[in-house]
C-alpha positions as CSV (number, residue, x, y, z in Angstrom):
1,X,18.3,-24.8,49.7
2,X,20.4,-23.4,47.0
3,X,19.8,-19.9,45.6
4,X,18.5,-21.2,42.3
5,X,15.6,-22.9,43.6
6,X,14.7,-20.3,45.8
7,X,14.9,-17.4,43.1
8,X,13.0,-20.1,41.4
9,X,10.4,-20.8,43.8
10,X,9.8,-17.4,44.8
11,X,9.3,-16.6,41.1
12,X,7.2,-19.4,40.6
13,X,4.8,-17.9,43.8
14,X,4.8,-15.0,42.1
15,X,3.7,-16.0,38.7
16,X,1.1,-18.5,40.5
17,X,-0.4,-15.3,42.4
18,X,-0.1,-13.4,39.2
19,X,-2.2,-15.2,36.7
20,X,-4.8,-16.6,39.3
21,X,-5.5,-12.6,39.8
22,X,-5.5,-12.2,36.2
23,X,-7.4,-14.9,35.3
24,X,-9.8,-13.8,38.2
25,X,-10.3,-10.5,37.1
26,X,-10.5,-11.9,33.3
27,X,-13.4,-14.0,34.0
28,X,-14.9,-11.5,36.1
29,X,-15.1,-8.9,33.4
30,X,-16.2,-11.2,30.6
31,X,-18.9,-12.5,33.4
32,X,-19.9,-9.0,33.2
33,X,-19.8,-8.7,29.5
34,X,-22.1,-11.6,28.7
35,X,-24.7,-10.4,30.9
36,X,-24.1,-6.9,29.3
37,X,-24.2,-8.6,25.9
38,X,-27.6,-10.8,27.1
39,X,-29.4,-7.8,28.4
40,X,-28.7,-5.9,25.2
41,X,-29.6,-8.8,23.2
42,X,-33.2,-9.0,25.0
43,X,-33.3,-5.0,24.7
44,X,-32.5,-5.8,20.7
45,X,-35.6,-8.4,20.7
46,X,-37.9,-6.2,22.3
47,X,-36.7,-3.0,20.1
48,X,-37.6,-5.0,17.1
49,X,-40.8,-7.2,17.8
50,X,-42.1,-3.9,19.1
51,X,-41.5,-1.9,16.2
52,X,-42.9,-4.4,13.8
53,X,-46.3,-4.8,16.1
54,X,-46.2,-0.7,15.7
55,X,-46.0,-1.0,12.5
56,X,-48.7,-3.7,11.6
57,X,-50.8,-1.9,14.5
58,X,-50.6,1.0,12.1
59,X,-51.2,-0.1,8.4
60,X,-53.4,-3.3,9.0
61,X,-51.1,-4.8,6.5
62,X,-47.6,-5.9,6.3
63,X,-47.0,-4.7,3.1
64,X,-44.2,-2.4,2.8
65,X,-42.1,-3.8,5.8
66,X,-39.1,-4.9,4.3
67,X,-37.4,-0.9,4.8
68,X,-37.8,-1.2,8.0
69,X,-36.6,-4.8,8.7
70,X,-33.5,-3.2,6.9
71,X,-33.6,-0.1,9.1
72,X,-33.7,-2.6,12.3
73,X,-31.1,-4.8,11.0
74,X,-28.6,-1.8,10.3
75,X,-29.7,-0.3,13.7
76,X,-29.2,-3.5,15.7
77,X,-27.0,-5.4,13.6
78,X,-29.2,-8.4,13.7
79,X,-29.7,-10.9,11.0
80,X,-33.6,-10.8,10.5
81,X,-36.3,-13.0,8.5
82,X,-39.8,-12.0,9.0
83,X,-41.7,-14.9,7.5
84,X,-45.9,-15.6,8.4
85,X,-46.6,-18.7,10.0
86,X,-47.6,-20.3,7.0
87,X,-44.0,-19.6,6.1
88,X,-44.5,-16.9,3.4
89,X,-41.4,-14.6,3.2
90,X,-41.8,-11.0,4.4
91,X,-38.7,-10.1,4.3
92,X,-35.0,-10.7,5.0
93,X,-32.1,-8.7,6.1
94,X,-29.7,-10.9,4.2
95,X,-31.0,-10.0,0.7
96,X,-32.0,-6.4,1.5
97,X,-28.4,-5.7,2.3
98,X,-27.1,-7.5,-1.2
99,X,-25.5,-10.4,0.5
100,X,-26.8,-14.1,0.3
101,X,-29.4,-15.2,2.5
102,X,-27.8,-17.3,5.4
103,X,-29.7,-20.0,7.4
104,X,-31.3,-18.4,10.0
105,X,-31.0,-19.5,13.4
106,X,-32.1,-22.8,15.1
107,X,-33.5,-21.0,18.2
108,X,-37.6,-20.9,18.2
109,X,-39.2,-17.4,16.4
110,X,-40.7,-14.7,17.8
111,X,-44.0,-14.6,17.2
112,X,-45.7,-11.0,16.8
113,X,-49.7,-10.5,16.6
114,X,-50.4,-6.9,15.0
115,X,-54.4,-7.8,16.3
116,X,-55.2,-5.5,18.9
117,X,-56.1,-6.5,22.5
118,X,-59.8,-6.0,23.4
119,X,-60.0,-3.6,26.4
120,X,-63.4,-3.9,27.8
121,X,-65.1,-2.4,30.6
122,X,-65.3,-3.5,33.9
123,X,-68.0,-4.4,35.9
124,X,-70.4,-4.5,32.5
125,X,-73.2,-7.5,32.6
126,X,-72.0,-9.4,30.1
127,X,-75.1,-8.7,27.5
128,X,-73.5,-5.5,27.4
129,X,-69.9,-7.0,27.0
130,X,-71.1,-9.2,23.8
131,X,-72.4,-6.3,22.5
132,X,-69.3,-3.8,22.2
133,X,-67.7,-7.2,21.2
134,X,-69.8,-7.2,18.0
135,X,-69.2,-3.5,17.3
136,X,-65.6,-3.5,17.8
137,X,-65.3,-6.4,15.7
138,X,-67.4,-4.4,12.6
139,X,-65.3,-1.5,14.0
140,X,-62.2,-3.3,13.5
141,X,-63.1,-4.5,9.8
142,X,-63.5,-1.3,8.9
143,X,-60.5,0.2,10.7
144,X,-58.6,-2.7,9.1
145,X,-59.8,-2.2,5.5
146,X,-59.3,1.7,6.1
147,X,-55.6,1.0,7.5
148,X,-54.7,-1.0,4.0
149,X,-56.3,1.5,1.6
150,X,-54.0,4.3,3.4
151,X,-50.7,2.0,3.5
152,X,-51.6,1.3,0.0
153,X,-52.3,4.7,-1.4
154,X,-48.7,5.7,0.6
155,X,-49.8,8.0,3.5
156,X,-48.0,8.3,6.6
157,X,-50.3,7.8,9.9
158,X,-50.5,6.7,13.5
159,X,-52.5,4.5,14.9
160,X,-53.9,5.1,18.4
161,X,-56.0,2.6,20.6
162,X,-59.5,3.6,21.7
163,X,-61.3,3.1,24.6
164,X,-62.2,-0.6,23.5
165,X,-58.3,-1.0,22.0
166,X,-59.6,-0.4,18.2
167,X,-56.6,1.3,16.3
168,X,-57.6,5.1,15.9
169,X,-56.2,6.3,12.7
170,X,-54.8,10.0,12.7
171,X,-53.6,10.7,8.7
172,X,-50.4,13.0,8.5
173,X,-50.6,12.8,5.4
174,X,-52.4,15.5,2.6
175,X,-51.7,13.5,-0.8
176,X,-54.9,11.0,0.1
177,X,-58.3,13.2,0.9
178,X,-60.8,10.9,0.0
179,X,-59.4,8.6,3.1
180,X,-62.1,9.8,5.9
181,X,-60.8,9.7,9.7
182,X,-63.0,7.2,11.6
183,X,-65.2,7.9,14.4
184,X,-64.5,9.7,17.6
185,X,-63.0,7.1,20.5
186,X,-65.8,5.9,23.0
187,X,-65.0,7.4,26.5
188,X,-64.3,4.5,28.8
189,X,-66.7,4.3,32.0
190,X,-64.8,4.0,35.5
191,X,-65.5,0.3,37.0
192,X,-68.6,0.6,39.5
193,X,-69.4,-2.9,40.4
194,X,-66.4,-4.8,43.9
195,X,-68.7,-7.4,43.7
196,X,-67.4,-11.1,45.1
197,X,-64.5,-12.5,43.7
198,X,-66.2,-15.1,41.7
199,X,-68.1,-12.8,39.2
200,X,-64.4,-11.3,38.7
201,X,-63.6,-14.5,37.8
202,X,-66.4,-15.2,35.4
203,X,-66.0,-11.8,33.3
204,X,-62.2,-12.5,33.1
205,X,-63.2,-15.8,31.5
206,X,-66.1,-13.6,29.5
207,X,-63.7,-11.3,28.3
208,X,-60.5,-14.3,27.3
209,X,-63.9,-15.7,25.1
210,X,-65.1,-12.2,23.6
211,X,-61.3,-11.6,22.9
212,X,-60.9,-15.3,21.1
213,X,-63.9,-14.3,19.2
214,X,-63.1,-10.7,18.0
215,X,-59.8,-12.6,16.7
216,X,-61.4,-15.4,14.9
217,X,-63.8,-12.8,13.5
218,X,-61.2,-10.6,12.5
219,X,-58.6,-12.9,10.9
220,X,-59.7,-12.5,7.4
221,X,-58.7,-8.4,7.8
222,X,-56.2,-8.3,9.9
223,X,-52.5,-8.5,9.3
224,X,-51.6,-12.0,9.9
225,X,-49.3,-13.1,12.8
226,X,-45.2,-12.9,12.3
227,X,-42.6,-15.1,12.3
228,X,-39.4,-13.4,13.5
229,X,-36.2,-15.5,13.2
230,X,-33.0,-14.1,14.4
231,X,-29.0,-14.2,14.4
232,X,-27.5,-16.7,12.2
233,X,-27.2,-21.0,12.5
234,X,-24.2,-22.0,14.5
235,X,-23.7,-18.8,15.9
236,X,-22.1,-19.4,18.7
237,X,-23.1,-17.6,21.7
238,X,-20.9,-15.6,24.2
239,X,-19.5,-18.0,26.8
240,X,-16.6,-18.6,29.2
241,X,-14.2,-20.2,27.8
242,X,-11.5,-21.6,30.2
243,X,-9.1,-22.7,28.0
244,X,-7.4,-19.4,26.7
245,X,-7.2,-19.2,30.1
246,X,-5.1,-22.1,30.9
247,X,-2.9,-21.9,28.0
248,X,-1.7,-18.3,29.0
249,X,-1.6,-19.1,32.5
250,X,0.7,-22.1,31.5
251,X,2.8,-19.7,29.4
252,X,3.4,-17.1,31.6
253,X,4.7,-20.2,34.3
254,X,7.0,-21.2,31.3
255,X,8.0,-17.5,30.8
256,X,9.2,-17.2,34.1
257,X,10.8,-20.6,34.7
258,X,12.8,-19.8,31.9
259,X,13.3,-16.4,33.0
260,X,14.3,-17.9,36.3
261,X,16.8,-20.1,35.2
262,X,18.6,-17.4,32.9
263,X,18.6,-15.0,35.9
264,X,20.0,-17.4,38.3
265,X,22.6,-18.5,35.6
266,X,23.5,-14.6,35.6
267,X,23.9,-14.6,38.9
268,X,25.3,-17.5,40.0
269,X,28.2,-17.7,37.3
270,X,30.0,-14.0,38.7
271,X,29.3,-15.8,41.7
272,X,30.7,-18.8,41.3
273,X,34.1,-17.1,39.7
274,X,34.3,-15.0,43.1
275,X,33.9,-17.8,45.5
276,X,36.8,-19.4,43.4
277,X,38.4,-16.7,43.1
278,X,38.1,-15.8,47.1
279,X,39.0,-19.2,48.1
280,X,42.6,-18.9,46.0
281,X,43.5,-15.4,47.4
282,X,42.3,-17.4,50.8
283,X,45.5,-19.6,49.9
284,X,47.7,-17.3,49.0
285,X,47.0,-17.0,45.2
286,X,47.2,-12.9,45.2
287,X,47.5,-13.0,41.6
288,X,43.9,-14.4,41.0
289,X,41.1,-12.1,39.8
290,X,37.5,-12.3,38.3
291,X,36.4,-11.5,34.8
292,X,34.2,-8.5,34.8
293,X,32.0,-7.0,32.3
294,X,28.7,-4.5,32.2
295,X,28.0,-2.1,34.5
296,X,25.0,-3.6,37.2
297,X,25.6,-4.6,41.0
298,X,27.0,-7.7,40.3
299,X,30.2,-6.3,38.2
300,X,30.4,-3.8,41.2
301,X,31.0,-6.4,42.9
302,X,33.6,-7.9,41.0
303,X,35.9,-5.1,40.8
304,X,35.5,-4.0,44.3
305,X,36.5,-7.7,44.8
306,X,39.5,-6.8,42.3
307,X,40.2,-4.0,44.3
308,X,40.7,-5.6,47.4
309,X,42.3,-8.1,45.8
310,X,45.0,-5.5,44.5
311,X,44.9,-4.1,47.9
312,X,46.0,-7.3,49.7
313,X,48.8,-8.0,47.4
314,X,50.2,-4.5,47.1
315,X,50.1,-5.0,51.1
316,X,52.2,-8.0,50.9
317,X,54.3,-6.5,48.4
318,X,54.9,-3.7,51.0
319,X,55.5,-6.3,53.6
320,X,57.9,-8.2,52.0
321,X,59.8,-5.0,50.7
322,X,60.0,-3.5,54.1
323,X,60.9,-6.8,55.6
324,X,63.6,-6.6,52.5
325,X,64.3,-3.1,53.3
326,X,65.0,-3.5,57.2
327,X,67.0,-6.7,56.1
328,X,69.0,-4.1,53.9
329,X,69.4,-1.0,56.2
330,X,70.5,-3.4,59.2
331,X,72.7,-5.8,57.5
332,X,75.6,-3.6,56.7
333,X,75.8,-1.6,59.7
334,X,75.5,-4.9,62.1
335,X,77.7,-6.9,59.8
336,X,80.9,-3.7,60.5
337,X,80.2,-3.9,63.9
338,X,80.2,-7.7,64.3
339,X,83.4,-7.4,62.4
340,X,84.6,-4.5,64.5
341,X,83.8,-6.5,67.7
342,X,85.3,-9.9,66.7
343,X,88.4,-8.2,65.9
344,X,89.0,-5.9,69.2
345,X,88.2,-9.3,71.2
346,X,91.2,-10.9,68.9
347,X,93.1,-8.2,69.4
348,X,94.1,-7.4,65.8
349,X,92.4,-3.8,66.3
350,X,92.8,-1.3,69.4
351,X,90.4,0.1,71.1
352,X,91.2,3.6,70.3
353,X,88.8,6.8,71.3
354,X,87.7,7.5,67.6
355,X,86.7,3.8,67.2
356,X,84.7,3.5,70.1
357,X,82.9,6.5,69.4
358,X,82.6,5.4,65.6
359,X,80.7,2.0,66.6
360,X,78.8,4.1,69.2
361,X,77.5,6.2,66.3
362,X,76.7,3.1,64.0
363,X,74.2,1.8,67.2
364,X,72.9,4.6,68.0
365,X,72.0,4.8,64.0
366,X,70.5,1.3,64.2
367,X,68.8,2.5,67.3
368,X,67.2,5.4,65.8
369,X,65.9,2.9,62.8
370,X,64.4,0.8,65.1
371,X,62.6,3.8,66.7
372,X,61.3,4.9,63.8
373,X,60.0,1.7,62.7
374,X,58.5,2.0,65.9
375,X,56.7,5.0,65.8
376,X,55.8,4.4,62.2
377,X,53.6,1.0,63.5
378,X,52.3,2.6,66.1
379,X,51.4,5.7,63.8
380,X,49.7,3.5,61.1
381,X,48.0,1.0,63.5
382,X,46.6,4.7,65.3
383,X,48.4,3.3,68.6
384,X,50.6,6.3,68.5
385,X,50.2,9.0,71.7
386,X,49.5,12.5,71.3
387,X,49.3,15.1,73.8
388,X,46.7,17.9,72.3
389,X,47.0,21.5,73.1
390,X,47.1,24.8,71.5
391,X,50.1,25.6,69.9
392,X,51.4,28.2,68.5
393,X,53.0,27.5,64.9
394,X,55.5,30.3,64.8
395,X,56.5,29.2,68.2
396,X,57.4,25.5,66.6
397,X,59.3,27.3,63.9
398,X,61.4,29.2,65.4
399,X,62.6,26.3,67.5
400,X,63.2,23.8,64.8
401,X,65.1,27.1,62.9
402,X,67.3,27.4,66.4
403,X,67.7,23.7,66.3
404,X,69.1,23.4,63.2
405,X,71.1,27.0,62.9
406,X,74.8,25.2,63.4
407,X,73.7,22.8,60.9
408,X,72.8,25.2,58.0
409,X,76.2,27.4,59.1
410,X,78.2,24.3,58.9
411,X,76.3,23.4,55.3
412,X,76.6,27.0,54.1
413,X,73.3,27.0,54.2
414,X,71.2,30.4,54.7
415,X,68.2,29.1,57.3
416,X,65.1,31.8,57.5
417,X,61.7,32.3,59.2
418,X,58.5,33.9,57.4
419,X,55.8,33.6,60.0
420,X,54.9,37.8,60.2
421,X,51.9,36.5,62.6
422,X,50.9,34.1,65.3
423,X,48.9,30.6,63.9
424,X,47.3,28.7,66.5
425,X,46.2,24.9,66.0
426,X,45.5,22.4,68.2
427,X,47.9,19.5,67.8
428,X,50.8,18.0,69.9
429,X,54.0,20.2,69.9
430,X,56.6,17.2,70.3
431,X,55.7,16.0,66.8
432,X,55.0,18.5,64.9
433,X,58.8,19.7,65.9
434,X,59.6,15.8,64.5
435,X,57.8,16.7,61.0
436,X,59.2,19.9,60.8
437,X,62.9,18.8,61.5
438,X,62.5,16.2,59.5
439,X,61.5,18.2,56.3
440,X,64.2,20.9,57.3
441,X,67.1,18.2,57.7
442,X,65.9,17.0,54.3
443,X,66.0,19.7,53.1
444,X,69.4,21.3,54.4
445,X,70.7,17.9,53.1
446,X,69.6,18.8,49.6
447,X,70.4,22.5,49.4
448,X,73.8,23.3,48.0
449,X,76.3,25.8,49.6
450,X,75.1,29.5,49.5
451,X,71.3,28.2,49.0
452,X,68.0,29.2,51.3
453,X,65.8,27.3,53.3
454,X,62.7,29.1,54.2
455,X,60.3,28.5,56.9
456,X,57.4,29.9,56.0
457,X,53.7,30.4,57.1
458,X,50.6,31.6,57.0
459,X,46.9,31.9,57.8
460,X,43.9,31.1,55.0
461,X,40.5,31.5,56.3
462,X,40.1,28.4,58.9
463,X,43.5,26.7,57.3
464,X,47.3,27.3,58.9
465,X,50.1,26.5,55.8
466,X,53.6,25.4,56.9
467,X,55.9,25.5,54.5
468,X,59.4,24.4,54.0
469,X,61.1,25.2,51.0
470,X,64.7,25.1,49.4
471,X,67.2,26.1,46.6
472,X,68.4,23.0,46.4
473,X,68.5,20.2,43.6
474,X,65.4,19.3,42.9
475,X,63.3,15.8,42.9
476,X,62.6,14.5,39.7
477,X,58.8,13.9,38.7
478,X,59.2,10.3,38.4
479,X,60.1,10.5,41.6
480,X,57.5,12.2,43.5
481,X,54.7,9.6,43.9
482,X,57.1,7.6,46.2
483,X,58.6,10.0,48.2
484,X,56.6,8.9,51.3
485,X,57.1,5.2,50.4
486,X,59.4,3.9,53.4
487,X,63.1,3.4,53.2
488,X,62.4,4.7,49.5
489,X,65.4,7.2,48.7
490,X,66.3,9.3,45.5
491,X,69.6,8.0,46.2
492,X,69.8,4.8,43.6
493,X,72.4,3.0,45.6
494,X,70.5,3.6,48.6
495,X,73.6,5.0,50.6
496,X,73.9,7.0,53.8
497,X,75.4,10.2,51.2
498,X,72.1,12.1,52.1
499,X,72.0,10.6,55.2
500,X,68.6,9.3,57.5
501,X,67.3,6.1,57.2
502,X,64.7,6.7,54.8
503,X,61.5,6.2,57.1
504,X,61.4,10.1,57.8
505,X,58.9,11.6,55.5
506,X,56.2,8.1,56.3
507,X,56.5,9.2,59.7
508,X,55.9,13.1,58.8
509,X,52.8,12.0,57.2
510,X,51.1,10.0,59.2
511,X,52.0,12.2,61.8
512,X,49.8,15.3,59.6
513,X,47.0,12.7,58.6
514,X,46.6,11.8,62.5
515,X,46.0,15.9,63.0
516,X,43.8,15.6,60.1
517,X,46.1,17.7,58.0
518,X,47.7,17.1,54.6
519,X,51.4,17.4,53.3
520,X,51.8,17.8,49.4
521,X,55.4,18.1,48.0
522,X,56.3,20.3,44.7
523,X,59.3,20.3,42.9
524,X,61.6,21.6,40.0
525,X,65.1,19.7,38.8
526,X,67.6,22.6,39.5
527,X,65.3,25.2,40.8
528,X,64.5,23.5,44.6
529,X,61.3,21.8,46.3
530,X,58.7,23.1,48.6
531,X,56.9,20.7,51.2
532,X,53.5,21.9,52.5
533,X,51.5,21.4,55.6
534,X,47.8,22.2,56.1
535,X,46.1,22.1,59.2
536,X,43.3,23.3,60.8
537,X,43.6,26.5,62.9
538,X,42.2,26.3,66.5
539,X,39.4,28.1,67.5
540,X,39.9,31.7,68.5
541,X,38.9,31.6,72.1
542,X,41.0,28.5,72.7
543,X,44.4,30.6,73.5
């Protein structure tokens, strides 16, 4: 399967698993919401029939009402129409609060009976039942009548039940003496009669009769029965709808499909130009490279893939040059001693002392080429032996100076040592004498008659510095950067003038690096040049 489809199938599970959780929790919390909304609705309902019984419980009238449908609507924010059942118009929220009356709801109204519920004893004979029926309906017409006069006249009240459920009216109000507070409640008697369950059966139908009575009796006083409509037609109640639902859940799999196929386009184009790009430096095409641009993981990996593409072909660059530059520094040499040969087997040259030794020289300058190339493969491919042990660097001074004595007095050349105390290190003595000679041949070459070389060295902290420094001529700047190039001489004409073959200073370094060392170089046209080696100094209990 190609990457595309599976960044797009994985992002396609993940937008899946997304919305289903989002639409899951979504549903869930509206779920939650309508029963929250339907339970406050009901509380609303019961808030509001319940007030307006209150209220005709407490006036006997329903005169007056509309300020407190209008309190209830702006307390509830329900649209209310408080109509009788004959269908006369109490009031309605709609008008009270200025705006045009909307049709009301289709649902059925709530009905609400101010009339009060007929609480009689227990256990009574029923003679004595029909009688406190009687009295509590006179008690009631006069209650009722009372109750109007007072709503009428303004007063504020409250309306209690009594023992038989008559309102008991308590006036708060001092503007209305002449209104006379009714009668003291009649205590209740505790039930005395558990008699069979049938005469329990009888006075509950006694006392649905008595109460049917007292109502049809009291209909003429009493406030008549409510009509309470609410909300508004075509109000739509709160439901589940599962098509928002779907249409974002279809979105968000279009979002990422899309965002899919722009992501794999991003990523598969830089990819695309490296696998092309890989494949031509596979087939020799070291001049192919990929564009790169912005600064994420995938441009990294372009110009690493740049850099290792500059890497290989500066490597065959180097190959071919040092397979031009041993083709160069063999050619001559062999050529004058092919010619040498060829004409001492003719006989058109003798074989005189000098000679001999001359063409002995040349091989044994070819020889040491070869060496070097050698040890400079073996040195870069870490195949190169060393022998570790504790060495003392003064010690390796003062040999190479001995060494090369009747070579600086034949030169003119003043050779001295600066080394005013031991420096041990641990590293192998053979070559470290071969970088050391090799930078003080170098540099004897370069010094002019009645110049210094200077071995010098020194201990810093944990750190031992060699150094080899001269009065000679000088290396130009331009020059410096490949001065441990091999075969590379300052020498244009690339002539034996200045003498070795030019692989000296690559073998000096890779000799330091394999001690973990460094070697810098420094250096003024006219004034001289100073080459400097840093290595670590062995530990003290070692020697």
């Amino acid at each position: 399967m190609s990457f595309r489809l599976r960044v797009l199938g994985l992002l396609m599970l993940v937008a899946m698993a997304a919305t289903a959780a989002t639409a899951w929790l979504t549903l869930r919390q509206i779920a939650s919401q309508v029963r929250e909304s339907d339970r406050a609705g009901r509380q609303e309902v019961s808030r509001i029939t319940g007030e307006l019984h209150a209220y005709g419980f407490e006036h006997g009238t329903w005169d007056g009402v509309a300020p407190t449908v209008g309190e209830l609507e702006r307390d509830t924010g329900q649209r209310i129409r408080v109509t009788t059942e004959s269908d006369v118009l109490l009031a309605d929220s709609d008008a009270l609060a200025g705006r045009e009356p909307r049709a009301v709801s289709s649902q059925p109204p709530v009905l609400v009976d101010p009339r009060p519920e007929l609480r009689l004893p227990k256990g009574k004979v029923p003679l004595a039942s029909v009688k406190l029926t009687v009295a509590a309906i006179g008690e009631y017409r006069a209650v009722a009548t009372y109750q109007a006069c007072l709503t009428r006249a303004g007063v504020k009240m409250t309306a209690r039940p009594n023992s038989i459920g008559i309102p008991r009216i308590i006036s708060t109000d001092r503007r209305s003496p002449q209104c006379k507070e009714p009668t003291a409640d009649v205590d209740p008697r505790a039930t005395q009669d558990h008699d069979a369950a049938s005469r329990c059966v009888s006075e509950q139908r006694l006392a649905a009769c008595l109460q049917r009575v007292f109502d049809e009796r009291t209909v003429a006083v009493a406030p008549p029965r409510l009509q309470v409509r609410l909300g508004v037609r075509d109000e739509s109640p709160p439901t589940l709808a599962a098509a928002p639902t779907v249409v974002v859940a279809v979105g968000v799999s279009l979002a990422v499909i899309l965002g899919g196929l722009l992501l794999s386009r991003a990523v598969l184009r830089p990819i695309r130009a490296l696998t092309l790009a890989a494949r031509g430096l596979g087939e020799g095409d070291l001049e192919r490279r990929v564009p790169v641009s912005g600064r994420d993981e995938i441009a990294e990996l372009g110009r690493a893939f740049n850099r290792m593409a500059d890497s290989v072909q500066a490597g065959e660059e180097r190959q071919r040059r040092l397979t031009g530059d041993i083709a160069h520094e063999l050619r001559t040499p062999l050529a004058n001693l092919r010619g040498y040969l060829e004409a001492l087997q003719d006989g058109f040259v003798e074989p005189t002392p000098e000679l001999l030794d001359s063409l002995h020289e040349e091989a044994m300058l070819q020889q040491r080429i070869v060496d070097d190339l050698q040890d400079l493969a073996l040195a870069e491919a870490g195949a190169l032996t060393y022998h570790h042990a504790v060495v003392d660097l003064r010690d390796v001074l003062e040999t190479c100076r001995t060494a090369h004595r009747a070579q600086a007095e034949t030169a003119g050349v003043v050779l001295e040592l600066e080394a005013p105390q031991q420096v041990f290190v641990d590293a192998d003595t053979d070559r470290l004498r071969q970088v050391v000679g090799n930078l003080v041949g170098n540099a004897l070459r370069a010094t002019a008659p009645g110049g210094t070389v200077t071995l010098a060295l020194v201990r810093r902290g944990d750190s031992a510095v060699l150094q080899v420094r001269d009065t000679g001529k000088g290396i130009p700047a331009e020059h410096l950067p490949h001065l441990f190039d091999r075969f590379w001489r300052a020498d244009a004409a690339r002539g034996r003038a200045t003498g070795g073959s030019g692989l000296g200073l690559s073998i000096a370094r890779q000799i330091v690096t394999d001690h973990r060392g460094t070697i810098d170089v420094e250096s003024t046209v006219g004034v001289g040049t100073t080459f400097t080696v840093v290595l670590s100094t062995a530990p003290a209990d070692a020697h």
